[in-house]
Every structure is written in C-alpha cells, then in structure tokens.
C-alpha positions in Angstrom: 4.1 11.4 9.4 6.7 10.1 7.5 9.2 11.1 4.4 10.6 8.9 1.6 12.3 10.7 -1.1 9.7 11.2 -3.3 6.6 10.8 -0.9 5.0 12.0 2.2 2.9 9.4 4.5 0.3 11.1 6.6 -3.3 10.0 8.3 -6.3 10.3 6.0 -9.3 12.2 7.1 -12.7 13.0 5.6 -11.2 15.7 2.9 -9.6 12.6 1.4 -12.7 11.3 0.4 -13.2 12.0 -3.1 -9.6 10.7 -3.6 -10.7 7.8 -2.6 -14.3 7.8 -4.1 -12.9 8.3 -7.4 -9.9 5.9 -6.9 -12.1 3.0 -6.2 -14.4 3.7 -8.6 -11.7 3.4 -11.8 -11.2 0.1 -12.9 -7.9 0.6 -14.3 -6.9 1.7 -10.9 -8.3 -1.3 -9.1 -7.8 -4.3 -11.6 -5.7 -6.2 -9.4 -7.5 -5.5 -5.6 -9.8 -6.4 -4.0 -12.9 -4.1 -4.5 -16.1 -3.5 -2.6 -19.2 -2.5 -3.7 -20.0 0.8 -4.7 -20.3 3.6 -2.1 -21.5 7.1 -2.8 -18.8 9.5 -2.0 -21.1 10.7 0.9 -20.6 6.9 2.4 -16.7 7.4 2.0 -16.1 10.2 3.8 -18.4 8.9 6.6 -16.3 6.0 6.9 -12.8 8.3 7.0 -14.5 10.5 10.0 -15.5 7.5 12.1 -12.5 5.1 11.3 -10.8 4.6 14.7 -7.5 6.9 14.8 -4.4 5.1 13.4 -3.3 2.7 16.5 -0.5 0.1 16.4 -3.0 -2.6 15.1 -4.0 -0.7 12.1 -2.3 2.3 10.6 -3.8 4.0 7.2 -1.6 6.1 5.9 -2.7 9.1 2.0 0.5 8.9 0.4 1.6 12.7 -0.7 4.0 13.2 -3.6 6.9 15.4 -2.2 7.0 17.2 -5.5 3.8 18.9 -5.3 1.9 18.0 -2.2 -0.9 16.2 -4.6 -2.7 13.0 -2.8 -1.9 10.2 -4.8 -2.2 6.9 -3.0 -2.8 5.3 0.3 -1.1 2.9 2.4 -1.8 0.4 5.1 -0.2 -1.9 7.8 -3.1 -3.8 9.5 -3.4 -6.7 11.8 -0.9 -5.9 13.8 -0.7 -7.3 16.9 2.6 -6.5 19.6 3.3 -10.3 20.5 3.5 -11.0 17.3 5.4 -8.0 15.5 4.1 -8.6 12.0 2.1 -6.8 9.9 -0.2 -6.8 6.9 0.5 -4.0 3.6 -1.8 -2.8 1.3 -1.1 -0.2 -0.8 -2.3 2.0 -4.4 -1.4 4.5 -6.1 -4.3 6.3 -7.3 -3.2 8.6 -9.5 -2.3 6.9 -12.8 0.1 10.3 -13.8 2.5 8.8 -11.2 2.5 5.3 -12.1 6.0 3.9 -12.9 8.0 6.7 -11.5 9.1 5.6 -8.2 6.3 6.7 -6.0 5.0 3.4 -5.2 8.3 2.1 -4.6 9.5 5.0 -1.8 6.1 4.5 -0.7 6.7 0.6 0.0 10.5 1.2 1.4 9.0 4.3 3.7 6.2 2.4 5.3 8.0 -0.5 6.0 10.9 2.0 7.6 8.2 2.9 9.4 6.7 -0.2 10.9 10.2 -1.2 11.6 11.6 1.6 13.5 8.7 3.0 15.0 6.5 0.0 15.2 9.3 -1.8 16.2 8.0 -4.7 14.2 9.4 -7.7 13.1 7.8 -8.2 9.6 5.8 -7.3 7.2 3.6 -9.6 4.8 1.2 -8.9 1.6 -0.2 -11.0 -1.1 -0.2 -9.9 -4.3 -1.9 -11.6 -7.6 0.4 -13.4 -9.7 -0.3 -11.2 -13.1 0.3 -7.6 -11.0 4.3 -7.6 -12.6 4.4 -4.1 -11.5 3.2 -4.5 -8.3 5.6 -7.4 -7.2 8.6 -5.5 -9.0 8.2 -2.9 -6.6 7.7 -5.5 -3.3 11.3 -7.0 -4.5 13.0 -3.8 -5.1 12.2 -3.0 -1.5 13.5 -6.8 -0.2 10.4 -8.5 -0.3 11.0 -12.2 -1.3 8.1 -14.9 -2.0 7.3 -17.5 0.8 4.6 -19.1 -1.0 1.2 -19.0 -3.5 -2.0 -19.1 -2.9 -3.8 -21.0 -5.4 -6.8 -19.4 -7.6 -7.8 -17.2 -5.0 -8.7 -13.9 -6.6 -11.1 -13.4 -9.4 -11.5 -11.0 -12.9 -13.1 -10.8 -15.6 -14.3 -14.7 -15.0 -10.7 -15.9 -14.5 -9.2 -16.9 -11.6 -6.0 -16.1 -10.6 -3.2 -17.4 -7.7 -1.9 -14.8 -5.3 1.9 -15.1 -4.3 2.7 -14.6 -0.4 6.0 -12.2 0.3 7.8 -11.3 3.2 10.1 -9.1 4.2 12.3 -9.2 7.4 13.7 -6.1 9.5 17.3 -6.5 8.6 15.7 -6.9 4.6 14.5 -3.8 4.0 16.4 -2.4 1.4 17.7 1.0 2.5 18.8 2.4 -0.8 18.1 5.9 -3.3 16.3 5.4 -6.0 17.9 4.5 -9.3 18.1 7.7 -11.9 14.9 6.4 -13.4 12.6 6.9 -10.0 12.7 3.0 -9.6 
C-alpha cells in the first residue's frame, strides 16, 4: 500500500471486478487506451483471482480516493525487470466524478514514489496518444518529459493517431503538494 495526498494505492482482487467491468465498458472512460474485447463481468473477476500476486515485474495497483475510500482507478508498473530498473505505467481513472481534481495526478507522483523508493528503480516510461492533453498534463506535472513519438500507432473512430514516449528519471520526480486547485 501506498498514500498520496489525495489517494490510496492498494492490490486489486476479485471484489474489484465490477469496477473494472464497468470501467472498461464506458467509452468515454476509455477513448484514449487501448481496449480489449468485451468480457462479461464473470470473465473479469476470474482474471483478478488468478492474476499472479503483484511481484517486482508487474505491480497492479485500485487507486482509492483518501476522501471517501471509493475505488476510482487503477494503476500499473509492468515489465519490470531488476537489471534493467525501468518500468512501464499505465493508469485510469475510472470514475469520471473525480476527473480533473488531482487524483490522477497524486496517483502518477505516488506510484512513481513507489517504484523509486521501494522498487528501487531507475525509471519509469509510458506512451500516451498525442490528443489525451489531460493525460500528458498530468505526466509533466509529475516530471515526465517527452523522449520521442511514435508515429500513427493508435487508432479511433477510423483515425489514426501518434503516441508520444515520456520519461521520467529518479531524481525527476516531482516531489511537491498539490496546487490549491487539486492539480
């Protein structure tokens, strides 16, 4: 487990799994990620119950809001390996009430504390499609910085779209509170 200011990270489990369900089945929520086919919720929590426990290589982490103790995202580091001492992030919020209000932000900042001083890892990486503003506002908040584009990669709607690389470095990580307005 960790804490943020605003958010709690702790392992998923099976009694996540309408969370997710439902997440994944919103379009709003997933317009800029990479979705699978549909699963019946059934499916979803089979897959939480016989995911491999959390392990150095890949950590999944429900992101709780401090406030009220509601489920309202998820995060992951992934392909990690220990020679290496980099790390993959994925991450969405869920729950479109707490859109814009920091969560995603102290969620970003807490996981990447997290990989850094527990993990002891040296970076962490994402992609992230060019049009998701929000998204990379929160990535460079944190310290992220792009270290490159991937060219029409990701497709919506019939469009394809390029994907910028970011980075962000163990003495990066922006350590700061949150500005007055949750950002």
């Amino acid at each position: 487990m960790a804490l943020g200011e605003l958010v709690k990270l702790r392992a998923m489990g099976p009694a996540d799994a309408e969370a997710l369900w439902r997440w994944n089945h919103d379009p709003e929520v997933m317009r800029w990620m990479d979705d699978s086919y549909a699963q019946p919720v059934e499916r979803v929590r089979t897959w939480l119950a016989e995911r491999p426990r959390n392990a150095y290589g890949d950590v999944l982490l429900g992101i709780e809001a401090l406030a009220d103790g509601k489920l309202i995202g998820l995060v992951m580091l992934h392909g990690t390996e220990p020679e290496k001492g980099i790390a993959k992030l994925d991450i969405y919020l869920g729950e479109k009430d707490y859109w814009g209000r920091g969560y995603a932000t102290d969620a970003v900042r807490t996981v990447c504390r997290y990989g850094f001083d527990d993990m002891r890892l040296h970076k962490v990486t994402l992609t992230v499609v060019t049009e998701n503003h929000a998204a990379r506002k929160v990535y460079e908040r944190v310290g992220f910085v792009e270290e490159g584009r991937l060219r029409q990669v990701f497709r919506r709607d019939g469009q394809w779209y390029d994907m910028y690389t970011m980075g962000l470095l163990s003495d990066e990580l922006r350590r700061g509170a949150l500005t007055p307005d949750g950002q």
